[in-house]
C-alpha positions as CSV (number, residue, x, y, z in Angstrom):
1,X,113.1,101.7,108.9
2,X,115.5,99.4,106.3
3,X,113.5,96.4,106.2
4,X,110.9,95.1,104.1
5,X,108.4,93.9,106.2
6,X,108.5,96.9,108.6
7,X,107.8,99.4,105.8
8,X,105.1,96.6,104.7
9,X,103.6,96.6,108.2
10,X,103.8,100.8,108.5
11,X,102.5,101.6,104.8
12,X,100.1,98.9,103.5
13,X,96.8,100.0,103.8
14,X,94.2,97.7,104.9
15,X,90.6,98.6,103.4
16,X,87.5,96.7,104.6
17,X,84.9,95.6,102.6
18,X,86.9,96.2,99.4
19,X,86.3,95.0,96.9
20,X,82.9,93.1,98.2
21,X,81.5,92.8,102.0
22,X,83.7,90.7,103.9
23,X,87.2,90.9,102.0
24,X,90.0,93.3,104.0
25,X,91.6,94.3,100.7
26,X,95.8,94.9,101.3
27,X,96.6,98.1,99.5
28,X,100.0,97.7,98.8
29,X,100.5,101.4,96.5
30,X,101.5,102.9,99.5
31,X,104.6,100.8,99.9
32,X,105.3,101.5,96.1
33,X,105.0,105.2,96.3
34,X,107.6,105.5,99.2
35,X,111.1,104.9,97.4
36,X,113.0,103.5,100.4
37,X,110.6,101.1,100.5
38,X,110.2,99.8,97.6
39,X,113.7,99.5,97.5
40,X,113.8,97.2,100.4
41,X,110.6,95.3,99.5
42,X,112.6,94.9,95.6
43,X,115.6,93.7,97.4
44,X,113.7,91.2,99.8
45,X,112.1,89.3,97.1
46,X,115.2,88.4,95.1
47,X,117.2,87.9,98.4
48,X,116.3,84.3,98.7
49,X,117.4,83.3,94.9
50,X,120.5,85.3,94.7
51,X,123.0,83.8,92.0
52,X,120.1,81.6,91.2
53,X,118.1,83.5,87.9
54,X,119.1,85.7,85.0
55,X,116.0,87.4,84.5
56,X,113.2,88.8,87.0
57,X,109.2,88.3,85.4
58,X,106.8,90.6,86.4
59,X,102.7,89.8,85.9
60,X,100.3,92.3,84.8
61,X,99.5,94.6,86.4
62,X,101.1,94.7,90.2
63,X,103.8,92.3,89.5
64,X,105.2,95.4,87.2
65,X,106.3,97.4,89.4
66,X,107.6,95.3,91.8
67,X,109.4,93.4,89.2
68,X,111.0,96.7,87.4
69,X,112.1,97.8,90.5
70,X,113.8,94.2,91.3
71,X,115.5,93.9,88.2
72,X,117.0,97.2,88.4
73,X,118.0,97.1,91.6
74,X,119.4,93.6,91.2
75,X,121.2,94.2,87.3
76,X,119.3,91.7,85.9
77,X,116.0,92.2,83.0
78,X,112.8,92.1,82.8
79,X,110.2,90.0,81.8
80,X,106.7,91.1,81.0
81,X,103.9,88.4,81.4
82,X,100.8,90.1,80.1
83,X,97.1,89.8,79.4
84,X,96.1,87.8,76.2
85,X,96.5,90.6,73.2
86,X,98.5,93.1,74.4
87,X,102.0,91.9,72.9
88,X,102.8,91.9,69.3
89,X,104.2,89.1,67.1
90,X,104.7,85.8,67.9
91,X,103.0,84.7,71.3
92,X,102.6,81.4,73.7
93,X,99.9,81.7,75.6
94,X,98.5,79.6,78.9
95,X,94.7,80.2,80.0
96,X,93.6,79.8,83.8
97,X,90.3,79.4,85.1
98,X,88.4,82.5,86.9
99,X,85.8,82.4,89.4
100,X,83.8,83.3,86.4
101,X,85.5,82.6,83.4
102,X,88.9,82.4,82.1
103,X,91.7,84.2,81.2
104,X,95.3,83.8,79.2
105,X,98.5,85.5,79.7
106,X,101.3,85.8,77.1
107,X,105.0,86.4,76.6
108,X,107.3,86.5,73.8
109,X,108.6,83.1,72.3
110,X,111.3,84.8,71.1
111,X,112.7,87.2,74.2
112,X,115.1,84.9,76.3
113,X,117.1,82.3,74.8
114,X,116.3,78.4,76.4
115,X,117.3,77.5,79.6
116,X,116.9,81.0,80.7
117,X,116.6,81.3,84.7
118,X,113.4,83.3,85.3
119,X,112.7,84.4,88.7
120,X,108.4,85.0,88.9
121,X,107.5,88.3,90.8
122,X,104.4,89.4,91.9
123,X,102.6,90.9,94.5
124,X,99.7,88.5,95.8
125,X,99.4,85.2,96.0
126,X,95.7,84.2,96.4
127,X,94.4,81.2,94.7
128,X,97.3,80.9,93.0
129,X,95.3,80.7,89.2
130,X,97.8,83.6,87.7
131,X,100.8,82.8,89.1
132,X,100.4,78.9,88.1
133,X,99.5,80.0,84.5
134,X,102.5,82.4,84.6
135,X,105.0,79.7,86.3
136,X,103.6,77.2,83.2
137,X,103.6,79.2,80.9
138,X,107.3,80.3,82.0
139,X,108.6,76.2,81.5
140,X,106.4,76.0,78.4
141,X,108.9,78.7,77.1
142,X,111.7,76.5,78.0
143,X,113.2,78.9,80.6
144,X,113.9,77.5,84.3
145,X,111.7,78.5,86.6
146,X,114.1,80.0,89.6
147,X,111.7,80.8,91.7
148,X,108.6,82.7,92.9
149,X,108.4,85.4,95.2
150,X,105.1,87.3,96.2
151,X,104.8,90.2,98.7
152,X,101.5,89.2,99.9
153,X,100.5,85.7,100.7
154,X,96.6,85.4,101.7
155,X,96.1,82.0,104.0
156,X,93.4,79.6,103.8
157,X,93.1,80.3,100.1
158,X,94.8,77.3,98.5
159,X,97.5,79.7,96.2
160,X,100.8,77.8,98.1
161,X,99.2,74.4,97.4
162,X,97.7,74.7,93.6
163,X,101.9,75.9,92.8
164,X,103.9,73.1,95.1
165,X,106.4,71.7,94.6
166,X,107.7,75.2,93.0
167,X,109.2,77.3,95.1
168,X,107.2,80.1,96.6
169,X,108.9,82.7,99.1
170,X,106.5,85.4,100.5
171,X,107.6,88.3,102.3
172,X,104.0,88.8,104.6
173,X,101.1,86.4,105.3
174,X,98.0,87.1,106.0
């Protein structure tokens, strides 16, 4: 295998019931443990934007990994979007609503100088709550959104819809 999507369809996991009755949870550590394949799935998600970003952005938790791997593999750095208090010094933040609740992510005001190109990694798109926080949050910065690329994208959720007209590439659907 050297492509991304047939390592995706041989190693992700599907788990039923996960984590509630009636949701087929896509286990995507499988993929990540295999180095070959994370290798191609890094190199499939910046494919599309080539020459198009500086910088690859990561969200907590998932989007880490895949987003390390990516910027590596590609040259470029890395960008950490993380959960409200987990960054020291100065912070911009951007809150999203929850199916109960809210939460905030943050990044560093100071980390990339304006007009940076940020390409958005991650590994799901769902609803599209975190990622739209991130790619806001990303502008509010006053970097250039490049781009966002997912893994994973769920259908019949809404996620592609709350983020238009950004760009979204996804490697799977499901």
């Amino acid at each position: 295998m050297t492509d991304a999507t047939s390592y995706l369809d041989a190693l992700t996991r599907v788990i039923p019931d996960f984590p509630e009755p009636g949701i087929r949870f896509r286990d995507l550590t499988p993929v990540f443990a295999d180095g070959a394949a994370l290798a191609a799935v890094a190199d499939a998600l910046v494919a599309p934007f080539e020459g198009r970003f500086d910088v690859i952005a990561g969200v907590e938790a998932r989007g880490f990994a895949l987003a390390a791997a990516a910027a590596a593999r590609s040259g470029h750095g890395l960008l950490l979007v993380r959960k409200k208090g987990k960054l020291p010094g100065e912070t911009l933040s951007e809150s999203y609503a929850l199916e109960y609740g809210e939460a905030t992510l943050e990044v560093h005001t100071d980390q990339l100088p304006a007009g940076t190109r940020v390409l958005l990694v991650d590994d799901v798109l769902a609803t599209g709550g975190t990622l739209g926080a991130s790619q806001r949050l990303i502008e509010r910065a006053g970097w250039v959104l490049a781009g966002t690329a997912v893994v994973l994208e769920l259908d019949g959720l809404g996620g592609r819809e709350k983020l238009a007209p950004r760009e979204v590439v996804a490697l799977q659907r499901a």
